[in-house]
N, C-alpha and C positions, 0 to 999 in steps of 0.2 A: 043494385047500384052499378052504373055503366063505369069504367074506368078509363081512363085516359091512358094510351100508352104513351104518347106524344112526352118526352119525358123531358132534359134541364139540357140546355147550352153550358155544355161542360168541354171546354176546351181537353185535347187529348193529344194533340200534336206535340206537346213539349216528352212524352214520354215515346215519340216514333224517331225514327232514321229517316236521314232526308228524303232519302227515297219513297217512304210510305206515308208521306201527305198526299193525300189525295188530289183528283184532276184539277187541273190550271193553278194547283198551286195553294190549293183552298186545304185549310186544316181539317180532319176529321173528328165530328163533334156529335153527340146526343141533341138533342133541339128540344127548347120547349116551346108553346104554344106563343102569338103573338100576344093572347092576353097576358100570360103567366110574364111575360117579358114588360108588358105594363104593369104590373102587379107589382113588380119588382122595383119599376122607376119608380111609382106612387111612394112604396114602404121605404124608397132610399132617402128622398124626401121628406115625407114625414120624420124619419129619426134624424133628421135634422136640428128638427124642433119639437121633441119627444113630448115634451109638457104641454105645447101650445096648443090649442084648439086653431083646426086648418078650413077652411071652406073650399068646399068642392069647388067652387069658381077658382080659386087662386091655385087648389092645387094643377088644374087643368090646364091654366094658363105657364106657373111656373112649371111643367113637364113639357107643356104646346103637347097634348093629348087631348083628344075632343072631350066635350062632355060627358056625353054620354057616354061615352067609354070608361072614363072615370066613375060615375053611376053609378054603372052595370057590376065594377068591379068594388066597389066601395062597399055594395051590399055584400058581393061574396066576403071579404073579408070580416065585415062587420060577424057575417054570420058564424064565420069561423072562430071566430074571438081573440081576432088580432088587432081590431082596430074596434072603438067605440064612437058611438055616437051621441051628440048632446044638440037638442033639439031645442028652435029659439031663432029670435032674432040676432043673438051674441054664440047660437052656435056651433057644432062643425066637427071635426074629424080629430081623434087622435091615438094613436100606438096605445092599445090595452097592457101593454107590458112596458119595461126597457128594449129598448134596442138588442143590447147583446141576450137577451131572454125569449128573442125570436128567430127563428132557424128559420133556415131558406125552404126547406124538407116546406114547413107550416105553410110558407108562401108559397110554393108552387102546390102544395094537395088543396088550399083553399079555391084555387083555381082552376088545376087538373083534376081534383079527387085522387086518390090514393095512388101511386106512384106506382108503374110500371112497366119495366125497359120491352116486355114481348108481351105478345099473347098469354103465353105458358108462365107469366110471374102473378096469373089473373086465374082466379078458383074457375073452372069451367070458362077456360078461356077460348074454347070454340077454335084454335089453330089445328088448320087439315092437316098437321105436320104428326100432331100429336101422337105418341106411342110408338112411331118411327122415327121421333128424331133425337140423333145422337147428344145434343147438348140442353134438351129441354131438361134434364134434373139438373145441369149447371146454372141457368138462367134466375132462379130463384137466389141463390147464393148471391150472383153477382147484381142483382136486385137490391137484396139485401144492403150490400156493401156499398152500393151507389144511394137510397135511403141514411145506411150512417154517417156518409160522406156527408150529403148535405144536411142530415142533422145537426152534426156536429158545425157547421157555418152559420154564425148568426146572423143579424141585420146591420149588426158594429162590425163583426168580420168583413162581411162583404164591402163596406163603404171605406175598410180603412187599405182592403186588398188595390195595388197599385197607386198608394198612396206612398210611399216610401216608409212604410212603419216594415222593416223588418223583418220585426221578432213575431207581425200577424201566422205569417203560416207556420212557422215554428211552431206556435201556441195550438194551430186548430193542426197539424200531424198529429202533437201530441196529446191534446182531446181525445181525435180520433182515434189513436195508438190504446189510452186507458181504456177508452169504449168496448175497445173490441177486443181486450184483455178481459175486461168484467162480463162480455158475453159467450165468451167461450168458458168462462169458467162452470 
């Protein structure tokens, strides 16, 4: 299985000094792929209207994302078993779970496959670096860390994050806080 290292647009500037945003002013960030970036519009979308059965046509047009892009990506997720399909004249697309019952982790590996920051977080990851470099038994760890992070964010977190709800990130440190309390144990 090929893995994707191309990993998640994860904003990182709020934890630098002014000084260490990067050239012309631009934040330093992880990136993920432009699908995994529709992936994300599509599922925002959807838990919009978690019950309802959606058509490809409406979702395409309510994102303005081409068709076919929509598609392409509708099968990956279906595959992954985050979205279902109901076939018919009356039928169409809808979130296999709740909203808050699907992590962002699900939606970016449906799309990336299995999630990782370098070469060296990839079993026979083929980096020339390998065996000389100083931070490749690090990388894994902070792989790891970056996997719980968006674990622990679901489809309701993500949609309520910048919404003025608060107590959101409260809720998902503290997730992530238990999480990683029960995995070190």
């Amino acid at each position: 299985m090929k893995i994707n290292t191309n990993l998640v647009f994860f904003p990182i500037a709020a934890a630098l000094q002014p000084s260490q945003v990067g050239q012309n002013g631009r934040h330093c960030m992880l990136r993920i792929g432009k699908m995994t970036d529709y992936a994300l519009v599509i599922m925002n979308r959807m838990a919009k209207h978690p019950a309802g059965l959606q058509r490809m046509e409406d979702l395409s047009g309510a994102t303005q994302l081409a068709l076919p892009t929509v598609r392409k990506l509708m099968r990956q997720l279906v595959a992954a078993g985050l979205v279902r399909s109901e076939r018919g004249a009356k039928g169409g697309y809808q979130l296999a779970r709740l909203p808050d019952m699907i992590s962002i982790a699900q939606i970016v590996s449906a799309v990336e496959g299995p999630l990782a920051i370098t070469e060296c977080c990839v079993d026979n990851g083929g980096c020339e670096l390998s065996g000389d470099c100083e931070v490749e038994s690090h990388m894994p760890t902070l792989n790891e860390l970056i996997v719980q992070i968006l674990s622990t964010i679901s489809l309701t977190d993500m949609r309520n994050l910048g919404s003025g709800v608060d107590h959101n990130m409260e809720t998902i440190i503290s997730r992530l806080t238990e999480r990683t309390a029960v995995h070190r144990l």
